[in-house]
C-alpha positions in Angstrom: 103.6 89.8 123.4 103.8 93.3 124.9 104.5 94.5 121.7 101.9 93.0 119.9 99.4 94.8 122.1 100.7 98.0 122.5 100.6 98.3 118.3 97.0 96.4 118.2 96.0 99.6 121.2 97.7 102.4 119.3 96.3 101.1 115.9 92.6 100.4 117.4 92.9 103.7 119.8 93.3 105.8 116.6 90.5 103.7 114.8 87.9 104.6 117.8 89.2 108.1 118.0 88.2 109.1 114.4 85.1 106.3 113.7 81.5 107.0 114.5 78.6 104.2 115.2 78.6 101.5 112.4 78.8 97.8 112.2 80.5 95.1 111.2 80.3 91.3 110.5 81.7 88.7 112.1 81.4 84.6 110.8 81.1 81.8 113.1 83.3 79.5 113.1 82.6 77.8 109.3 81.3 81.1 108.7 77.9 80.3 107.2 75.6 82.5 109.6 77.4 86.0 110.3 75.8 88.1 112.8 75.6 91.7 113.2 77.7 93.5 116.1 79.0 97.0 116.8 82.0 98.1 115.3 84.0 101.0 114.4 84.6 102.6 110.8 88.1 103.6 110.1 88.2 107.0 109.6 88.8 108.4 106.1 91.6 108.2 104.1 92.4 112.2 104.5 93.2 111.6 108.0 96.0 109.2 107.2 98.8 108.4 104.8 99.7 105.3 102.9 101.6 103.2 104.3 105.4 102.7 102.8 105.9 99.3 100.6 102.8 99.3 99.0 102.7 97.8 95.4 100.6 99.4 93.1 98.3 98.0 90.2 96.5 99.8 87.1 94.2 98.7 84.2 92.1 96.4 86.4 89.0 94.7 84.3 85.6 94.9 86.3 84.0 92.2 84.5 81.6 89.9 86.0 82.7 85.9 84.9 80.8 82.7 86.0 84.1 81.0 85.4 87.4 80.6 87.8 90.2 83.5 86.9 93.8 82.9 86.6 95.1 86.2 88.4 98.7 87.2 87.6 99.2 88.7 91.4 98.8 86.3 94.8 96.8 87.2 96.3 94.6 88.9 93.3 94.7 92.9 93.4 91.9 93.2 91.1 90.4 92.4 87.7 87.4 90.1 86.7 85.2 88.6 89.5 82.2 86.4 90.6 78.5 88.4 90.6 78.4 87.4 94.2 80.8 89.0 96.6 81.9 87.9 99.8 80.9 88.9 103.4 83.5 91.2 105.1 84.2 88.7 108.0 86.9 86.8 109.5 87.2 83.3 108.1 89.1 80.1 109.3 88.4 78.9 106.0 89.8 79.8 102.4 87.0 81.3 100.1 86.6 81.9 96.2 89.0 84.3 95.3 87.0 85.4 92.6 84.4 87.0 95.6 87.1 88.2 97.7 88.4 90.4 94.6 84.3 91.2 94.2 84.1 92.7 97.9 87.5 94.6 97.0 85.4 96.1 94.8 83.1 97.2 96.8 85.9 98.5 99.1 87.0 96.0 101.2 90.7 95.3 102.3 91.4 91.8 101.8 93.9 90.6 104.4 95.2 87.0 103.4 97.2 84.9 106.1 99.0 81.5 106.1 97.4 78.8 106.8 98.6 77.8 110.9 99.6 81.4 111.5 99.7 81.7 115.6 96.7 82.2 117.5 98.4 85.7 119.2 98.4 86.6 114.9 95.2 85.6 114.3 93.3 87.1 117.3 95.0 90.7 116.2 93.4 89.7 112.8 90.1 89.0 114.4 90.6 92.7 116.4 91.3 94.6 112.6 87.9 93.4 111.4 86.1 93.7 113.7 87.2 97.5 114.2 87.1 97.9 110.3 83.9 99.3 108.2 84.9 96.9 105.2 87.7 94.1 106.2 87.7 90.4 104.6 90.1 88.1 106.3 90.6 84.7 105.0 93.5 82.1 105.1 95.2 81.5 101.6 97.8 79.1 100.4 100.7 80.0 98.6 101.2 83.4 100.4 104.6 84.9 99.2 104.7 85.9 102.9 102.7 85.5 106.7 100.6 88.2 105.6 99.2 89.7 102.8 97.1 93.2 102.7 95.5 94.0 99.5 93.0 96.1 98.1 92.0 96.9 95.0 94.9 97.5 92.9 97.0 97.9 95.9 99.1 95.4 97.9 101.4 95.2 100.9 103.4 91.8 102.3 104.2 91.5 105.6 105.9 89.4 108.3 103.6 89.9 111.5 99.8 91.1 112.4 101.0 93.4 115.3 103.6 95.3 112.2 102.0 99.0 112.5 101.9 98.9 108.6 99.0 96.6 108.8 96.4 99.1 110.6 97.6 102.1 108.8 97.0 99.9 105.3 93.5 99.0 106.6 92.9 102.8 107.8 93.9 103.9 104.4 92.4 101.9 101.8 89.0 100.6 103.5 86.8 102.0 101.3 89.4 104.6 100.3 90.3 106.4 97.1 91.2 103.3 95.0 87.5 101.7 95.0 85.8 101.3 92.6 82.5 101.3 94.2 82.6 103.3 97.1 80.0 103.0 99.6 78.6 99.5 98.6 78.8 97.2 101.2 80.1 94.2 101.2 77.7 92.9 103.6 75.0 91.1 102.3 77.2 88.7 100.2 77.8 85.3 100.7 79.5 83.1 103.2 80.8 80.1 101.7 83.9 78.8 102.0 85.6 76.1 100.4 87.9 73.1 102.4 
């Protein structure tokens, strides 16, 4: 448990120490009403490295499709999406995947979690968006691990929330040089879930 912390205060001590004023989003608890609160953007992508282990994806359509996708990765890293994207929140519910690979888009990191991870896990999931400028987190079935941090056209498994390779992965690539779109929120989106 101490360890947990101490990497959750080192990773959100370096997110305070380089962010200015901003917001975030955070869902209630079927999140269909997010509210606006304070929160701190993760500085830019200059001022950190990426993280080691990180898969890399290229050739990504950015087609809009009314239709489900099949995605070749799992968790999707990319390609054709919903219109709509989804609101950077946590969630306690799974969402379209076809939105959550919209708000990528828009520059979101996507941080997909087994369903029944711990409530320790989960609350340092809660922590990272919160702190973040453009974090979606989500449960997801099928997970080829505990975690999974992706963004668009980049991906990272890992075992734990409190593994320091999470916060440098969310530092690097919210909003960072692999978007598409950068600076378009993805507030304003929807907040449907589905199950």
């Amino acid at each position: 448990m101490r360890r947990i912390a101490a990497v959750l205060l080192v990773g959100l001590t370096l997110l305070a120490a380089c962010s200015s004023d901003g917001g975030g989003v955070v869902a209630t608890d079927d999140a269909t009403t997010p509210t606006e609160k304070p929160g701190a953007i993760i500085p830019p992508p200059s001022q950190v490295v990426e993280p080691e282990g990180v898969q890399t994806f290229t050739g990504l359509e950015q087609t809009h499709v009314d239709t489900p996708v099949d995605y070749p990765q799992n968790p999707p890293v990319g390609g054709p999406h919903n219109p709509q994207w989804q609101t950077c929140a946590f969630y306690d519910k799974p969402i379209m995947k076809e939105r959550g690979v919209h708000s990528m888009e828009h520059g979101a990191v996507w941080i997909t979690y087994t369903p029944g991870l711990p409530a320790a896990q989960l609350d340092i999931l809660k922590e990272l968006q919160a702190a973040g400028k453009e974090v979606l987190v989500t449960p997801y079935e099928g997970l080829p691990s505990p975690l999974v941090a992706t963004a668009w056209g980049k991906q990272l498994t890992l075992q734990t929330a409190d593994d320091p390779k999470l916060v440098q992965f969310v530092q690097y690539f919210d909003d960072g040089p692999q978007t598409p779109e950068t600076n378009t929120p993805c507030a304003q989106g929807v907040t449907e879930t589905v199950g």
